[in-house]
Each structure stands twice: as C-alpha cells, then as structure tokens.
C-alpha positions as a Markdown table, in Angstrom:
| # | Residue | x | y | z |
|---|---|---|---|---|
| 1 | Unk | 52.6 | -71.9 | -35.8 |
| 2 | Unk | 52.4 | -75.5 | -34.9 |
| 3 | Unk | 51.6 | -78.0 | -37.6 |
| 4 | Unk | 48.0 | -79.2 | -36.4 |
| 5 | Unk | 47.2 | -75.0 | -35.3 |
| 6 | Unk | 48.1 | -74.5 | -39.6 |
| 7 | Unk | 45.6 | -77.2 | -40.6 |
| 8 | Unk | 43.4 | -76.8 | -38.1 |
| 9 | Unk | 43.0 | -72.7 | -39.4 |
| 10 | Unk | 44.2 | -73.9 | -43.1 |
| 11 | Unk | 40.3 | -72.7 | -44.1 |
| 12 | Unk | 40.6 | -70.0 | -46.9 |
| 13 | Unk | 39.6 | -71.3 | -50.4 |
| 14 | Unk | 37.9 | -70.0 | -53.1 |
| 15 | Unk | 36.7 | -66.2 | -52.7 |
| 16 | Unk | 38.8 | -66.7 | -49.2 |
| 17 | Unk | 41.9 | -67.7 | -51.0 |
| 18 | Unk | 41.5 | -64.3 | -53.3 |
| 19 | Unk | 42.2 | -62.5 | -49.8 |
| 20 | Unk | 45.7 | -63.8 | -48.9 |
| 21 | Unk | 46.7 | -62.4 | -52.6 |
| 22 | Unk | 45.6 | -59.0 | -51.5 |
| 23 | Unk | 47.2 | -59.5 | -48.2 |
| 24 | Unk | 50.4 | -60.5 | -50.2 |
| 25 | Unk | 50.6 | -57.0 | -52.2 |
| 26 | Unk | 50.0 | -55.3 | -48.9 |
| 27 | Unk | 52.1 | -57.2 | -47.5 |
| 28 | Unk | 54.6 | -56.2 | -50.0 |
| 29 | Unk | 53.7 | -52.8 | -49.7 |
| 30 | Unk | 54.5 | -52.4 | -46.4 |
| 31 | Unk | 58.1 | -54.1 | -46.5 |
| 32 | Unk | 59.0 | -51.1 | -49.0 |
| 33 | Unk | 61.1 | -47.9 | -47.5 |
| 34 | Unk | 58.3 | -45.7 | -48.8 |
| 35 | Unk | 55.2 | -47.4 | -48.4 |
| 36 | Unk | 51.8 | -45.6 | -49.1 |
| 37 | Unk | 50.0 | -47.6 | -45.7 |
| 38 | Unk | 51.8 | -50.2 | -43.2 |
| 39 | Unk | 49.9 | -53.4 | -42.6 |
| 40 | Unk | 51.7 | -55.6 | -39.7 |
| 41 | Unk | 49.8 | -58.2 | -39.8 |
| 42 | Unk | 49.3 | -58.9 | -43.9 |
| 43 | Unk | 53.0 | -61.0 | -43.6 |
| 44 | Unk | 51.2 | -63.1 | -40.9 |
| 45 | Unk | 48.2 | -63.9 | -43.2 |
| 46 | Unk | 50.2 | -65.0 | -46.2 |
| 47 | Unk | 52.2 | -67.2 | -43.8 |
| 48 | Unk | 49.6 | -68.8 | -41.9 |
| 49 | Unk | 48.1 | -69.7 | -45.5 |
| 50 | Unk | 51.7 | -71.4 | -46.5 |
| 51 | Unk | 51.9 | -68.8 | -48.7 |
| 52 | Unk | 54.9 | -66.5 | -50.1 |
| 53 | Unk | 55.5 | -62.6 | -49.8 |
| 54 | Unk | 55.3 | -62.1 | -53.5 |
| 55 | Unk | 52.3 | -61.6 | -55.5 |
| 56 | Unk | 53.5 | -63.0 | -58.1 |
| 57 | Unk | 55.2 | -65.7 | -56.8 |
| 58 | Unk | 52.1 | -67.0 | -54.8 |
| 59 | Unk | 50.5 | -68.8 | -57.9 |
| 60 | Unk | 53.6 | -68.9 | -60.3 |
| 61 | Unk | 52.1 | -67.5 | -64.2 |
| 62 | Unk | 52.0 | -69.6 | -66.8 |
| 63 | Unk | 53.1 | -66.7 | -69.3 |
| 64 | Unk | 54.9 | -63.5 | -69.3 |
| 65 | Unk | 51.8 | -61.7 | -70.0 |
| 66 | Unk | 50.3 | -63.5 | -67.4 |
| 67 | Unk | 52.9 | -62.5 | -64.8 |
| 68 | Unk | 53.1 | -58.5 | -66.0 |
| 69 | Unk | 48.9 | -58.4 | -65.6 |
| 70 | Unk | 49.7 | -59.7 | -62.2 |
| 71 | Unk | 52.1 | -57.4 | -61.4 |
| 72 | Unk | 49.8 | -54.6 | -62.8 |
| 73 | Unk | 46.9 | -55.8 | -60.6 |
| 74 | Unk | 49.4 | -56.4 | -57.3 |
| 75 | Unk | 50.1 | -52.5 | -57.5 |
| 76 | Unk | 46.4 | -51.6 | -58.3 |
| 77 | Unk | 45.5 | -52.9 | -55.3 |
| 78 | Unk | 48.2 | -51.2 | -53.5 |
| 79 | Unk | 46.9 | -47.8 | -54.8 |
| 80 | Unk | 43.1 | -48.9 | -54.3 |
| 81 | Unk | 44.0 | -49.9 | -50.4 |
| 82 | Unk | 44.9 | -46.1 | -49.8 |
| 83 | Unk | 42.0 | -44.8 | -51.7 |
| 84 | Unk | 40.0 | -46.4 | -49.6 |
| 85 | Unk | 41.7 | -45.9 | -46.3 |
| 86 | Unk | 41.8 | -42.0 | -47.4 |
| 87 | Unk | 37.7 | -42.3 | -47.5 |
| 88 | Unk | 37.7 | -43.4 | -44.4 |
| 89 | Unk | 39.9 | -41.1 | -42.3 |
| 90 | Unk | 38.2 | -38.6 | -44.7 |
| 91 | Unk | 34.4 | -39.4 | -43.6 |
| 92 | Unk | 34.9 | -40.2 | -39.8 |
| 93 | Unk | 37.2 | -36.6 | -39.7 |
| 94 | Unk | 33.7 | -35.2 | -40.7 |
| 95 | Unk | 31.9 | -37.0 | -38.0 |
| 96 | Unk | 31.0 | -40.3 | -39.0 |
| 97 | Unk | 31.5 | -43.1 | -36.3 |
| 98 | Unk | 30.4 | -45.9 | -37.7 |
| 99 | Unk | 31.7 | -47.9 | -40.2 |
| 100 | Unk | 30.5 | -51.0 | -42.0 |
| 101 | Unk | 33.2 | -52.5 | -44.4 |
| 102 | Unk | 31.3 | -55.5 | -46.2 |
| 103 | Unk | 33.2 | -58.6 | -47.1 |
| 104 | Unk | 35.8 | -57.7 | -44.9 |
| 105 | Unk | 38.1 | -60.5 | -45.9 |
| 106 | Unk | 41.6 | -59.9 | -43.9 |
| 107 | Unk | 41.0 | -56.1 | -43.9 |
| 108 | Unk | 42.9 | -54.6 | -40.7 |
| 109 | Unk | 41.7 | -51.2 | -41.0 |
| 110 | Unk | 40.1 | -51.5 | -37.1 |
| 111 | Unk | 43.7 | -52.3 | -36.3 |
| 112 | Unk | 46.1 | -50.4 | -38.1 |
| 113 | Unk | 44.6 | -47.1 | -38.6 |
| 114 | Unk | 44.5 | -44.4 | -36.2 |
| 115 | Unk | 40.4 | -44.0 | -35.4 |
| 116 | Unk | 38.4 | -40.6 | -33.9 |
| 117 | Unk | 37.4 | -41.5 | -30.4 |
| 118 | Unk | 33.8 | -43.5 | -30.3 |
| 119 | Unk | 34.5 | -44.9 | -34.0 |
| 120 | Unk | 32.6 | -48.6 | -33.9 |
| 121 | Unk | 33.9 | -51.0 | -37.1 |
| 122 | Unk | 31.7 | -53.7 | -38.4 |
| 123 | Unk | 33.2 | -56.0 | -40.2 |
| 124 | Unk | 30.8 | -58.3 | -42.5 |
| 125 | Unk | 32.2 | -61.5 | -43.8 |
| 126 | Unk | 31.8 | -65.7 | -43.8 |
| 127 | Unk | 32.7 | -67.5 | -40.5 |
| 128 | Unk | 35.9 | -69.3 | -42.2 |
| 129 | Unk | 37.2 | -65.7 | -42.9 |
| 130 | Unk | 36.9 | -64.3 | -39.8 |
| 131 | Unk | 37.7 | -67.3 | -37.5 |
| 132 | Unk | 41.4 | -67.2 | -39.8 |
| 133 | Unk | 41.7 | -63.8 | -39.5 |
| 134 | Unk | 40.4 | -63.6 | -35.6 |
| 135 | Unk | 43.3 | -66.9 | -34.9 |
| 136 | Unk | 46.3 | -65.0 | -36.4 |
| 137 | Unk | 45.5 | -61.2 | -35.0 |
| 138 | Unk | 44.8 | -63.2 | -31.7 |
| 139 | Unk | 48.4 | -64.9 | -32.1 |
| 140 | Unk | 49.8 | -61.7 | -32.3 |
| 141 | Unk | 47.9 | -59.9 | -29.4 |
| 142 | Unk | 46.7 | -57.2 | -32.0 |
| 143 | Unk | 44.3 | -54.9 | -30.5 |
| 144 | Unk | 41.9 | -52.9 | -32.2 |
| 145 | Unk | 42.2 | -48.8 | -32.2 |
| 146 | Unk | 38.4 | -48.6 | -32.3 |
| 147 | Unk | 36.0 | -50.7 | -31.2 |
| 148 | Unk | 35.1 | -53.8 | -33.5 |
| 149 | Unk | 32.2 | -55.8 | -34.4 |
| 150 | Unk | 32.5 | -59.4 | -36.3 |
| 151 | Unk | 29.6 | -60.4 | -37.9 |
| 152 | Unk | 29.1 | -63.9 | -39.6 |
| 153 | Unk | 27.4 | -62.7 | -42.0 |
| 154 | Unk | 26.4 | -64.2 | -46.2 |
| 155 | Unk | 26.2 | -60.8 | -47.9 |
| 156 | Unk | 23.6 | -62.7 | -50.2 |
| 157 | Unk | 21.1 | -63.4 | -47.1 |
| 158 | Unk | 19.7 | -61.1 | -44.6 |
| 159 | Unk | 22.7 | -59.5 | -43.5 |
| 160 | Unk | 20.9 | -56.3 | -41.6 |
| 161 | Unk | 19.5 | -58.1 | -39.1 |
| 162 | Unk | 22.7 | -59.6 | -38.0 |
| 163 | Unk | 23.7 | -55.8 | -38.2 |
| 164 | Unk | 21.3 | -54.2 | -36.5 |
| 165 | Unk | 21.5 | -57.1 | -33.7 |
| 166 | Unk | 25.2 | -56.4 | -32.9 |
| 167 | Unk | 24.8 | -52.8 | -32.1 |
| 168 | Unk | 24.3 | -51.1 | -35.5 |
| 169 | Unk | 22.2 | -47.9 | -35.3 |
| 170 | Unk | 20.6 | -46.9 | -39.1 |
| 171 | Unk | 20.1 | -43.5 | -38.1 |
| 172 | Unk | 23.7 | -42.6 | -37.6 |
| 173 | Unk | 26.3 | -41.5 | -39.7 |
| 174 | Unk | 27.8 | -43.9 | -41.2 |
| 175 | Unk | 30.7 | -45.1 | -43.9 |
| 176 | Unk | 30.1 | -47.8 | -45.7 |
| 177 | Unk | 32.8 | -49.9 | -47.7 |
| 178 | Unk | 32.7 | -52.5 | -50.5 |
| 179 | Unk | 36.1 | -53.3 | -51.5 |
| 180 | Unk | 36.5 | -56.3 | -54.0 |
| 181 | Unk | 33.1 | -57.2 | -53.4 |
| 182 | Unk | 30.7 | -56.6 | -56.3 |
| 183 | Unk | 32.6 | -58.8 | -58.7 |
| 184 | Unk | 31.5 | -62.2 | -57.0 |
| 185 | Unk | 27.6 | -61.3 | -57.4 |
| 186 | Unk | 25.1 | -61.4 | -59.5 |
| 187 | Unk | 23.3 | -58.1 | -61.0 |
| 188 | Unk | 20.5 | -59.2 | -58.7 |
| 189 | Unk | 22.5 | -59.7 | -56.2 |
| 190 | Unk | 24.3 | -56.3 | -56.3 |
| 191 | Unk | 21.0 | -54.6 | -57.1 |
| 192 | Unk | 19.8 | -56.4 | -52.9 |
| 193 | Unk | 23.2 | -55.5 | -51.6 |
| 194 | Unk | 22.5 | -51.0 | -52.3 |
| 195 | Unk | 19.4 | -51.9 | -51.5 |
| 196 | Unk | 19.6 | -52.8 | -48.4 |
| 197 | Unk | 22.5 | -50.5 | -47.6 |
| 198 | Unk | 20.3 | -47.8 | -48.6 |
| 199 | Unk | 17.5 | -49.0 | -46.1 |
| 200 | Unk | 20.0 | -48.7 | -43.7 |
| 201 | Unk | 21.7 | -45.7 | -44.5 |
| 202 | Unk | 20.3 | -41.9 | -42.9 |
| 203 | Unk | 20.8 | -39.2 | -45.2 |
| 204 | Unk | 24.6 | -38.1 | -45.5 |
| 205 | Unk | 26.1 | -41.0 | -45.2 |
| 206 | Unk | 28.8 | -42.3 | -47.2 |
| 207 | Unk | 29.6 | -45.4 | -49.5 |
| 208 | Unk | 32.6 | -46.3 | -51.3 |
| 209 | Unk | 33.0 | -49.1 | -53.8 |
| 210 | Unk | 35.3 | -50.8 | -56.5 |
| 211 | Unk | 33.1 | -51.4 | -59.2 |
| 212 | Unk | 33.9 | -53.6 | -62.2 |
| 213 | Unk | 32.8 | -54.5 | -65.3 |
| 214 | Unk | 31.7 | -57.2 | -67.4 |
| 215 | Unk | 34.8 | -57.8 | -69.3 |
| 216 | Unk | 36.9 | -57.6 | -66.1 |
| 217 | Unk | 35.0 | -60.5 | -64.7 |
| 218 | Unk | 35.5 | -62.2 | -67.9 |
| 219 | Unk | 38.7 | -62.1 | -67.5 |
| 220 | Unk | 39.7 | -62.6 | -63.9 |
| 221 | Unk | 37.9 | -66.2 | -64.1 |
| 222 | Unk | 40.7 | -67.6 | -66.7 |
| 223 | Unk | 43.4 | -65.4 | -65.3 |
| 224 | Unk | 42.3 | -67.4 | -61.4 |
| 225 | Unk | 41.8 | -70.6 | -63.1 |
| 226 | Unk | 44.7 | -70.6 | -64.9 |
| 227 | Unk | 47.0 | -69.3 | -61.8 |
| 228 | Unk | 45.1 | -71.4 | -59.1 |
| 229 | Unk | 45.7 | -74.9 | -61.6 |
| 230 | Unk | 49.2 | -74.8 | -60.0 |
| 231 | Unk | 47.8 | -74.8 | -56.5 |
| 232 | Unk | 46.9 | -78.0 | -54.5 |
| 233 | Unk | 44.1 | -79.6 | -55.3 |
| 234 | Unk | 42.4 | -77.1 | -58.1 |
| 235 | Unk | 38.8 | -77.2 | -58.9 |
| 236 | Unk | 38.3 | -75.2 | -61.8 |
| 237 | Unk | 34.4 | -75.6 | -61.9 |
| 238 | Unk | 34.2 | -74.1 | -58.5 |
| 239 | Unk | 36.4 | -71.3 | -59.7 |
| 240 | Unk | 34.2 | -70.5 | -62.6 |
| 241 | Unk | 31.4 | -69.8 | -60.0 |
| 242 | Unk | 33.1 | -67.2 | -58.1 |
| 243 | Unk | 32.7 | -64.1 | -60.7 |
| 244 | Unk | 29.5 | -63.5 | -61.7 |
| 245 | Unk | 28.0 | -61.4 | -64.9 |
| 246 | Unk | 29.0 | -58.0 | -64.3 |
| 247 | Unk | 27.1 | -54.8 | -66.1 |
| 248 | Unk | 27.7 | -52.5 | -68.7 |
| 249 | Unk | 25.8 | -49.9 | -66.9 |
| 250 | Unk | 27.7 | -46.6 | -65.8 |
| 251 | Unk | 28.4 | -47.2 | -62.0 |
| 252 | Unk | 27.2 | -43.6 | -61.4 |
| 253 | Unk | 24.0 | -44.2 | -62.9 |
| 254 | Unk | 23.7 | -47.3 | -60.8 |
| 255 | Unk | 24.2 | -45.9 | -57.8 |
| 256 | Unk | 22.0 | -43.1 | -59.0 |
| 257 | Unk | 19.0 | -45.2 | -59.5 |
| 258 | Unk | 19.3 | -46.3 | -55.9 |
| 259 | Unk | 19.6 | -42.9 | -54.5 |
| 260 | Unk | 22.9 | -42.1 | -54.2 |
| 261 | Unk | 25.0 | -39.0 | -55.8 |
| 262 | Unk | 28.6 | -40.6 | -56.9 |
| 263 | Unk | 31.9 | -39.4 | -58.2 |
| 264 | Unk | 34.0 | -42.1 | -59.9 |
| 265 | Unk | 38.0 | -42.0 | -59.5 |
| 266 | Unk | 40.7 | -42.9 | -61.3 |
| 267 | Unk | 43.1 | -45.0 | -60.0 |
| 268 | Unk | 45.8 | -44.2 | -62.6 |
| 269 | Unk | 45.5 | -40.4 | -61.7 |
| 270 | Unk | 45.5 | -41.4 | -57.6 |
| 271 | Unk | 48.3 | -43.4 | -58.6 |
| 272 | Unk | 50.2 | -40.7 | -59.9 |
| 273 | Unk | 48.8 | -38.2 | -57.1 |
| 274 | Unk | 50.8 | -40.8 | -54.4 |
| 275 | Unk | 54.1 | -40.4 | -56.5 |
| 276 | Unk | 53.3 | -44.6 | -57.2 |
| 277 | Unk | 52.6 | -44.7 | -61.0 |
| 278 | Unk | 51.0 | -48.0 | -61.9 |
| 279 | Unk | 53.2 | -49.9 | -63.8 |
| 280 | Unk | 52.7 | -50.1 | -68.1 |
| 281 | Unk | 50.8 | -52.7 | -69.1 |
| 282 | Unk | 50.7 | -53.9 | -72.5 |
| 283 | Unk | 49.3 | -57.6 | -72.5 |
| 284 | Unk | 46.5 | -59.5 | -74.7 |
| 285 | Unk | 43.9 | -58.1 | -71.7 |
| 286 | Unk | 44.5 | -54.5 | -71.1 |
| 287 | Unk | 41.4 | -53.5 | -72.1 |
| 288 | Unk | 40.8 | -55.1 | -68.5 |
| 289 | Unk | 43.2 | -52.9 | -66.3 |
| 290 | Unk | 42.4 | -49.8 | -68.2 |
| 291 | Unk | 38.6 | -50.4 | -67.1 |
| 292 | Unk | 39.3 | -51.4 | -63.5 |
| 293 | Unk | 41.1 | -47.8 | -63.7 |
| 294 | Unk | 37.9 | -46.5 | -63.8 |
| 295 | Unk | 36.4 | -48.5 | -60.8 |
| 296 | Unk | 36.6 | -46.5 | -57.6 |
| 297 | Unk | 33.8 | -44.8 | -56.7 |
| 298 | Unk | 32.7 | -42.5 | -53.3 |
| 299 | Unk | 28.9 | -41.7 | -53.2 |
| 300 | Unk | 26.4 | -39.9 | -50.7 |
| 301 | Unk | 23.0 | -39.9 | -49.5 |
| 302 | Unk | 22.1 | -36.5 | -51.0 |
C-alpha cells in the first residue's frame, strides 16, 4: 500500500483499534497447518493498520502475566470465531436468509464462508470501520459469497431504520449476531439494543451473543490501558470510556425477560470439542477468563 493510501485509511482507534487484535488471532489462526476457520483477508487488516501477525506482539505486555492472559484471550477468540460461524451455517442450513451481524468490525463472514443461495448479510458498524475494511477487501478484489449490505450505522441511535431502509425485511427469518459487542454499552444501552432486535425479529429467529460480565469489563480497561500505553499517541481517558458497567445478571434470564429462550455455552468444553484446548491460565485475573468461559450464548424467539 502506498504511504499516503496507509494514512489516508490509517482510521481505526479506540473500539476500531480492538478489531485489528481480533483480526491478528485470526490471522494467526489461519497461518496454522490445522486451523479451525481460514480468514484471507485478516493478514491484510493487521498490515494495513502497521500492525504485526502476533497477538501478542501487537501491544508488547508489560508483565508475564500480562502476556499469558493475552495469550489466553488470543485463543479464546479463536475458539469463539468458530462458535459463531457454526451458528451461522447452523441457522441459514435451517432456512434462515438473512443475517444481521451487529458491530461488524472486520468480520469477513460474507466473504469467506460458503453461504445457501439467496443468503443477504447486513453488516452494522461506524463509517471509519467499514470504509477500512471496504478499502482493503476492495484492494484485494474480494467478492462476497452472499449478497452484502453495509450499513453506517451507531448501534446506540436508531439503527432499524437504516436497516429496514437497505432492504431488511422483519418478517423473515433471520440470524442475528453480536460478537464482542455488549461489553462497550451501558446496561441501558444493552437493554435498547434486544429491544429493538426483538421489534424486529419474527418468531423463530435466532440470536447469538458473547456476553460478559462486570468483572471482565473491569478488567479489560487496565489490561487495554496498560497494553495500548506502548502504542502511539495513548489516551488513556478515552480508553477508560470504552467498557461500560457490565451486569451480574444471568445472561439467560436477560435474554429471557426480553423474550427470548437461551442456552449458554462453554467455550472451554467447545474448545475441547475442536481438539483446540485453551491454553492454562493461572494469572492475578483468572477469575476473568474463567467467566468469559461462560459467555456464549444462542437464543430463539420461542
């Protein structure tokens, strides 16, 4: 890429920034002899963000515990990638055909999995995401194996509208997917999101979600802040605003009060059911990876 194309696109910071170190452990992922998905295009994304291939390496820990928590989280999200692309192939094998996936971030489901014929992807996220991600796929003439809908779109505004407007139909069946999402809103905030998906949801249709708790979000704010402090140009009072309070409330019953029947997964025991164990963690805030453990969750409209 030339050097004014890398600052011209050189947009993703903050919550953007948290999506090239997803994109780095799938990128990982998918240089391995046995990989659980392939995603050609996550190398690109790291890249074009002047980024390395390594998780780890990307913000260099201060600590040794620091780095193995890292290393624990790289490979959860590994295994919670192929959860989630599982749920998918899963629900449009049983007819869904359309599929929202909210805060898309550099997501390349539309392009790297195989889709049902008619199978229309909506992809929800800010205008800096999608115009990085929309520059690099474009660089590399990627094509998408359904057909794809980008919407600019603040999940914290009115979000259906711009939905609805680009083709979405509420009465059809429909897989939703909030991956890595809940963690930057408030309770309020989440309580609008399902409720709005729920508005637009007919009855059978799907929703899958990484749900996380208070103490996680404690947590991830000093473990980002501390990482991200040996990135350019840090601003650690911004960071502190990207997780919001998170619940003590059982994600089930949540879901539940909104309408929705849900079955929460382990991602240890999927772990284990892809032959990828996740790796032994041991550090000063385990009680944080045991609980994101806990955090996958596929519910229905009963």
């Amino acid at each position: 890429m030339a050097g004014n194309q890398r600052q011209e696109y050189q947009v993703l910071t903050g919550v953007g920034l948290t999506a090239v170190h997803v994109a780095a452990a799938r990128a990982a992922e998918s240089q391995r002899s046995d990989p659980l998905f392939d995603d050609p295009f996550a190398a690109d994304f790291v890249t074009a963000a002047e980024a390395e291939l390594s998780f780890t390496n990307y913000h260099p820990p201060a600590a040794q515990d620091t780095a193995d928590l890292w290393s624990w989280v790289a490979s959860y999200a590994v295994i919670r990638t192929r959860f989630f692309d599982d749920y998918l192939r899963d629900a449009c094998a049983e007819g869904c055909r359309q599929v929202v996936i909210l805060a898309a971030g550099l997501d390349t489901r539309a392009f790297r999995l195989s889709w049902p014929a008619g199978v229309r992807l909506f992809e929800l996220d800010t205008p800096e995401v999608l115009t990085f991600k929309d520059h690099i796929l474009t660089e590399r003439d990627a094509t998408p194996a359904c057909q794809r809908v980008a919407i600019n779109a603040d999940l914290r505004h009115d979000w259906p509208a711009a939905l609805i407007q680009a083709g979405f139909y509420p009465a059809a069946a429909t897989a939703w997917l909030a991956e890595g999402l809940l963690m930057y809103l408030t309770q309020h905030e989440r309580d609008q999101l399902l409720e709005r998906i729920s508005q637009l949801s007919a009855p059978g249709n799907r929703l899958a979600i990484e749900y996380n708790s208070e103490y996680i979000n404690q947590t991830a704010v000093q473990l980002m802040i501390d990482s991200l402090s040996r990135s350019p140009s840090p601003d650690e009072a911004f960071l502190k605003t990207l997780w919001q309070s998170g619940t003590h409330e059982d994600p089930t019953s949540w879901l539940g009060r909104h309408g929705w029947q849900a079955h929460e997964y382990d991602a240890g025991e999927r772990a284990q059911s892809y032959g990828r164990p996740l790796p032994a963690y041991h550090g000063p805030v385990v009680q944080s990876a045991l609980a994101a453990r806990r955090g996958l969750i596929i519910a229905q409209q009963p």
